[in-house]
C-alpha positions, 0 to 999 in steps of 0.5 A: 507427501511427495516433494512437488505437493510440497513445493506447491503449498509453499509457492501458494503460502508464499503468494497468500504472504506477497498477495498481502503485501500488495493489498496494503497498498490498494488499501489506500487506494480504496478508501480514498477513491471510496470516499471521494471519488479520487483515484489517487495515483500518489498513493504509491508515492505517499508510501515512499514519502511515509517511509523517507519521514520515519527513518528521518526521524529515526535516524535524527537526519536533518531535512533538506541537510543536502540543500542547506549543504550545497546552499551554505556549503556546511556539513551537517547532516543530523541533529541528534542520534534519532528517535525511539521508534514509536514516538518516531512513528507519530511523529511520521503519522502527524507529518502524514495528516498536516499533508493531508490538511495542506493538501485539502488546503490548497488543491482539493477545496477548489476541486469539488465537482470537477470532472473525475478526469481532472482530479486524476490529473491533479493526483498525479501532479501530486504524485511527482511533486511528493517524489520530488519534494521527498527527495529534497528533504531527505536524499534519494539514498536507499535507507535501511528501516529496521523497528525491530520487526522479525524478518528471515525464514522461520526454522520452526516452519522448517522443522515442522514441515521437513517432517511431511515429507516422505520418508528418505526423501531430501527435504529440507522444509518450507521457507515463510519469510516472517515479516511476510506473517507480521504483514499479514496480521497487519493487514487482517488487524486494518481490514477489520479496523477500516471495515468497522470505521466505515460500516458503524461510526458517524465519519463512516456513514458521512465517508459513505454520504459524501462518495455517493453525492457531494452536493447531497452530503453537502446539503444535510450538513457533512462538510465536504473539506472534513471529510476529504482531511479525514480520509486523506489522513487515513489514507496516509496512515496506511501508506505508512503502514505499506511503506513499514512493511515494504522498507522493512523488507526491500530498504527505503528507495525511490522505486518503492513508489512503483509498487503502486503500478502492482496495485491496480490489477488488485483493485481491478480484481476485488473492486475500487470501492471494496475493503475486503475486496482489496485483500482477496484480490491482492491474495489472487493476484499473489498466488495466481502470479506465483503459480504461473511462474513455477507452471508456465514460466519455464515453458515461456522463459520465465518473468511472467510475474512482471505481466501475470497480474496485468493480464489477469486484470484485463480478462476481469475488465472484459468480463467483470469490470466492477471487480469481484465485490465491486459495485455495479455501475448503472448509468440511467440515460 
């Protein structure tokens, strides 16, 4: 094969692998705007949050050791060498569903019914209080996550494809990052999970019960409040598993909350109320950004992966609004 043919499938792999690492994101957003109706501008942050808490955790950091400091004017800063890995990931986990229970608790119980304008709102609100709140109890300094999963270049990849050029030619193989691939399983072994939890279990249907119509939900039995700590719990537990895969690769730092803001144009693609909708629209969204920046970008100076996905997205409103697998909304008047 010739060395642009290369390039190219390594540009689309590379986009298949950055493409899922955004769907992890709008996965969150899915269920929980799935389940109740909410679109939950925090989701991003409750990555940041997640990932903040597990290498607390992992570290043996003390929370709010830089108020206590600034309060008592002592220097303590952690307790101990830190937890294992695992057992620091459900700790993290627990931490993620005692939110979501308060959460229910204090805001959600008195939104039932509210127009969808206010619960937007209110997640937003939740979104700068988390941020905030993340900072104060474990420092805005960018932290390192490592839990052991491989990352870097594959030089059997390499090996293997340095192979399909032609002979003579100066190739020096295909770059695959491999914490991209670990992403990947992740999300096919979550897609798989979430779509089986929804589609076959008792809390699934009553999930679905409850999005269709809280009153009629209400009214055959399914507690409204479970079901929102559920979904909420579950949505946290993926945040944790995006904010894994996105420290993992670019540290634990405040601007991680803003992969959120690349997860719309996914959700506008594949659908708000779509699991698989959100993995093939993150895989759009991947490829098409990386393609159009090795085609288009040199003719028009470059950067176009800072607007591709917005643009893309906003062609779809025009002409498919409810996405790719989206439901179609029917307003009767």
């Amino acid at each position: 094969m010739s060395i642009g043919l290369l390039n190219v499938i390594e540009i689309i792999l590379n986009g298949l692998m950055t493409g899922v690492m955004y769907s992890l994101v709008a996965l969150g957003f899915v269920l929980i705007f799935k389940a109740s109706g909410i679109f939950n501008y925090a989701q991003g942050v409750m990555a940041l949050f997640a990932a903040l808490t597990l290498v607390g955790f992992q570290t043996g950091q003390i929370p709010f050791s830089h108020l206590i400091n600034a309060m008592f004017g002592s220097n303590v800063h952690n307790w101990g060498p830190g937890l294992p890995a695992v057992l620091a990931i459900i700790l993290t986990i627990g931490v993620m569903i005692a939110f979501a229970w308060l959460f229910e608790r204090l805001v959600l119980k008195h939104m039932v019914n509210q127009e969808p304008i206010i619960l937007f709102m209110t997640t937003i609100g939740l979104a700068y209080f988390m941020e905030g709140f993340g900072d104060l109890m474990w420092g805005a300094d960018i932290k390192a996550l490592d839990l052991g999963i491989p990352s870097g270049g594959s030089f059997w990849f390499e090996d293997v494809t340095k192979t399909w050029a032609a002979a003579g030619s100066d190739y020096y193989g295909m770059y695959i990052d491999v914490l991209d691939v670990w992403a990947a399983g992740i999300a096919v072994v979550l897609v798989l999970a979430l779509t089986l939890f929804s589609q076959y279990t008792r809390i699934g249907r009553a999930l679905r019960a409850v999005a269709d119509d809280h009153q009629a939900a209400m009214t055959v039995g399914i507690s409204l409040r479970t079901i929102w700590v559920i979904v909420w719990s579950i949505a946290g537990v993926v945040a944790l598993v995006a904010g894994i895969m996105w420290g993992s690769k670019s540290g634990v730092q405040f601007s991680l909350s803003l992969i959120a803001l690349k997860a719309l144009p996914v959700l506008i693609l594949g659908g708000f109320t779509s699991i698989p909708g959100a993995i093939i629209g993150g895989l759009i969204i991947g490829v098409g950004e990386k393609l159009f920046e090795y085609s288009i970008g040199p003719l028009i100076g470059g950067a176009t992966e800072n607007w591709f996905a917005y643009v893309l997205a906003l062609a779809f409103l025009l002409f498919r609004p409810q996405g790719l697998f989206g439901e179609k909304i029917i307003e009767r008047v």
